[in-house]
C-alpha positions as CSV (number, residue, x, y, z in Angstrom):
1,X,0.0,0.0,0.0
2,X,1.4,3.6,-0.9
3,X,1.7,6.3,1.4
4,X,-0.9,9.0,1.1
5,X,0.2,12.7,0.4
6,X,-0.6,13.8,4.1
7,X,1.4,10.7,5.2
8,X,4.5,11.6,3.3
9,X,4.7,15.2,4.7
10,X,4.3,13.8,8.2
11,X,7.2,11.4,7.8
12,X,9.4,14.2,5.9
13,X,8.7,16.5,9.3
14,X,9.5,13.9,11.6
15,X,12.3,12.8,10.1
16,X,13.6,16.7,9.9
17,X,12.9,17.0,13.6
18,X,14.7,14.0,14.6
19,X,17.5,15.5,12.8
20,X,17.6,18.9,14.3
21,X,17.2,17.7,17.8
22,X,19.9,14.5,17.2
23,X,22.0,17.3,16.1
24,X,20.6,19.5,19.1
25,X,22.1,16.8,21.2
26,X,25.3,16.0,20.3
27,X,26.3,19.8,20.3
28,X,24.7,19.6,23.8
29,X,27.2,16.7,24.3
30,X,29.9,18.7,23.0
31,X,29.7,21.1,25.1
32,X,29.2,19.6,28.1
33,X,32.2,17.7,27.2
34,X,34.1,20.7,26.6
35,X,33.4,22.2,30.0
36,X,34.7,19.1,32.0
37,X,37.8,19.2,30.1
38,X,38.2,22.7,30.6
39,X,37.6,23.0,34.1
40,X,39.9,19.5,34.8
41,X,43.1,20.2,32.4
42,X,42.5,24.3,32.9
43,X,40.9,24.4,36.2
44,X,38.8,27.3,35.0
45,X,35.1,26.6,33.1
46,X,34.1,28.1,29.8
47,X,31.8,31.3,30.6
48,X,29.7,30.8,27.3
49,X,29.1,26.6,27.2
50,X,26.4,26.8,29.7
51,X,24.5,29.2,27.9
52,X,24.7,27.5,24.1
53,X,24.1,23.9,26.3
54,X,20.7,25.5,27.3
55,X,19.8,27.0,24.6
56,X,20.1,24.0,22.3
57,X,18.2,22.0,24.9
58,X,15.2,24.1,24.2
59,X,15.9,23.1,20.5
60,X,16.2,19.4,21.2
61,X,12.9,19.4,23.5
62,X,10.6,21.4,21.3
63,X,11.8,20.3,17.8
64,X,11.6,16.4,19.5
65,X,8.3,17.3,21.1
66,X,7.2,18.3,17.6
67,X,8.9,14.9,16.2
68,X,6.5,13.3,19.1
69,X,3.5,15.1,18.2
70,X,3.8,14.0,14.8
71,X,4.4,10.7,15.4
72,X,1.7,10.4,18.2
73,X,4.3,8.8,20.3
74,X,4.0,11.5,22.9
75,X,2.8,10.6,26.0
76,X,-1.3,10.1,26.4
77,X,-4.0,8.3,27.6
78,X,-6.1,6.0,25.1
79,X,-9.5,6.9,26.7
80,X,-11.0,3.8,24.6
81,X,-9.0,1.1,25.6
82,X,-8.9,2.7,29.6
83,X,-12.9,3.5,30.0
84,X,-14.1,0.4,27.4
85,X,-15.6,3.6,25.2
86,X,-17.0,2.9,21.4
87,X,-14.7,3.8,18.7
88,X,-17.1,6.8,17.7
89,X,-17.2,8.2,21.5
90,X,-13.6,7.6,21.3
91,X,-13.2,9.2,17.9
92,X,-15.2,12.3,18.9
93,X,-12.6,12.6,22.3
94,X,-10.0,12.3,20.3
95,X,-11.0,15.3,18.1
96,X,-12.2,17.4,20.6
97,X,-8.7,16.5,22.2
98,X,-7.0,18.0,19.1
99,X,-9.1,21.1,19.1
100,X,-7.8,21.9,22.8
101,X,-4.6,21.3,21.5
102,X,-4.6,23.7,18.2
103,X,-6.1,26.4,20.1
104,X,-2.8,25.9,23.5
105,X,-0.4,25.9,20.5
106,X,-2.0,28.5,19.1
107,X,-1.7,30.6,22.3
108,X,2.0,29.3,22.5
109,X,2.8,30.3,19.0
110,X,1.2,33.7,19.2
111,X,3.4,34.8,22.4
112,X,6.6,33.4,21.3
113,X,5.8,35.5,17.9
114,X,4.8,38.8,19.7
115,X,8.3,38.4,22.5
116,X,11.3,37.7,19.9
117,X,10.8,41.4,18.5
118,X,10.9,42.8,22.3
119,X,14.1,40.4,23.0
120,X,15.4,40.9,19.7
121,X,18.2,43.6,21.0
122,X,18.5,41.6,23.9
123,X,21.6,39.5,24.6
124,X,22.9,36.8,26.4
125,X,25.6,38.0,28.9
126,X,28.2,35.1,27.9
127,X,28.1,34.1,24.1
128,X,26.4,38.4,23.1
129,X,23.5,36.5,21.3
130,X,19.9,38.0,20.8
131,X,17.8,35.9,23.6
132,X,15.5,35.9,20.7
133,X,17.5,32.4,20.0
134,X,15.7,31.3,23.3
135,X,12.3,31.6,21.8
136,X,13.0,30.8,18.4
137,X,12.4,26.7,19.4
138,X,8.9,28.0,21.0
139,X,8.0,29.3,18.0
140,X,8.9,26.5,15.9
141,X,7.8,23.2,17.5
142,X,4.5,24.8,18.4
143,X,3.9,25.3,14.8
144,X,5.0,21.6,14.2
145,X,3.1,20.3,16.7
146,X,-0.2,22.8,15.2
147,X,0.4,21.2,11.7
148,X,0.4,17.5,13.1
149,X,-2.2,17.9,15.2
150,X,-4.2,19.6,12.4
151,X,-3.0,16.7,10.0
152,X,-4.2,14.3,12.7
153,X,-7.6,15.9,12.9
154,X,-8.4,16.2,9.0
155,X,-7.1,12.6,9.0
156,X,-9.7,11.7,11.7
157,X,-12.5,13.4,9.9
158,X,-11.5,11.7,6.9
159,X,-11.7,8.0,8.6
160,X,-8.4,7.1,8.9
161,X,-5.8,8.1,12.1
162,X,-2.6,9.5,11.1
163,X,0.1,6.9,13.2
164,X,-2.8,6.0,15.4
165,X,-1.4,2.6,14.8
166,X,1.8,3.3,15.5
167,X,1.1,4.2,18.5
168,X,-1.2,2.1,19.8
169,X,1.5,-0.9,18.5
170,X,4.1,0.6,20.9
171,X,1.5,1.1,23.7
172,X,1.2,-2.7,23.4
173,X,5.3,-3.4,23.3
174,X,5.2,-2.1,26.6
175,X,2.5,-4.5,28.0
């Protein structure tokens, strides 16, 4: 069986997430790394290795999150198979479910997009960068997460559940 359109963008925006946060983590590695090493051959620590550390740990959390979200392999509760529900009580949840998330992302996106031009001229005391970069990740991954969840839900509407399958098959690994 092919994959569907919809199915093919999903799997082409996980697959760019994973990147950016597999990358988000080994520079988080790095630097980390780079610290110890500093602080035992130099006794002294690096001033600006904390700061990039933390900042791509926002990248690696939202971008994954966003990853998650698209994959449905963050964590929830399957209301059908917990409560015994029918698939179409079930089905309407799960929609209603989506439409509480769109409009939290929503909320998330719209004050990440209204505080990077106040903390544009901003910057970080150790590495001089706009703390902008700190809400950048915001920004993006809530928009991820907003176009899986609305992929989800047009795929629910339609009939069909966009990795539903997935998920519930890794749900039942863990049994």
């Amino acid at each position: 069986m092919g994959v569907g359109p919809v199915q093919a963008v999903a799997d082409t925006i996980a697959r760019g997430a994973v990147l950016v946060a597999g990358i988000a983590l080994a520079i988080i590695l790095g630097l980390i790394a780079a610290q110890i090493g500093s602080r035992v051959f130099t006794g002294s620590s690096l001033s600006w290795s904390d700061e990039l550390a933390r900042l791509f740990f926002l990248y690696l959390v939202f971008i994954g999150a966003a990853e998650a979200s698209m994959r449905r392999t963050h964590i929830a509760v399957d209301v059908q198979d917990t409560f015994g529900l029918s698939p179409a009580v079930d089905r309407i949840l799960d929609l209603g479910r989506m439409v509480l998330c769109l409009g939290v992302l929503a909320v998330i996106a719209h004050g990440a997009w209204r505080i990077i031009p106040v903390v544009e001229t901003m910057q970080r005391p150790a590495t001089r960068l706009s703390t902008a970069w700190m809400f950048y990740p915001l920004l993006v991954g809530s928009v991820l997460m907003m176009i899986a969840t609305a992929m989800q839900f047009v795929s629910c509407l339609t009939g069909g559940d966009l990795y539903r399958d997935t998920a519930r098959n890794r749900h039942d690994l863990l049994e």
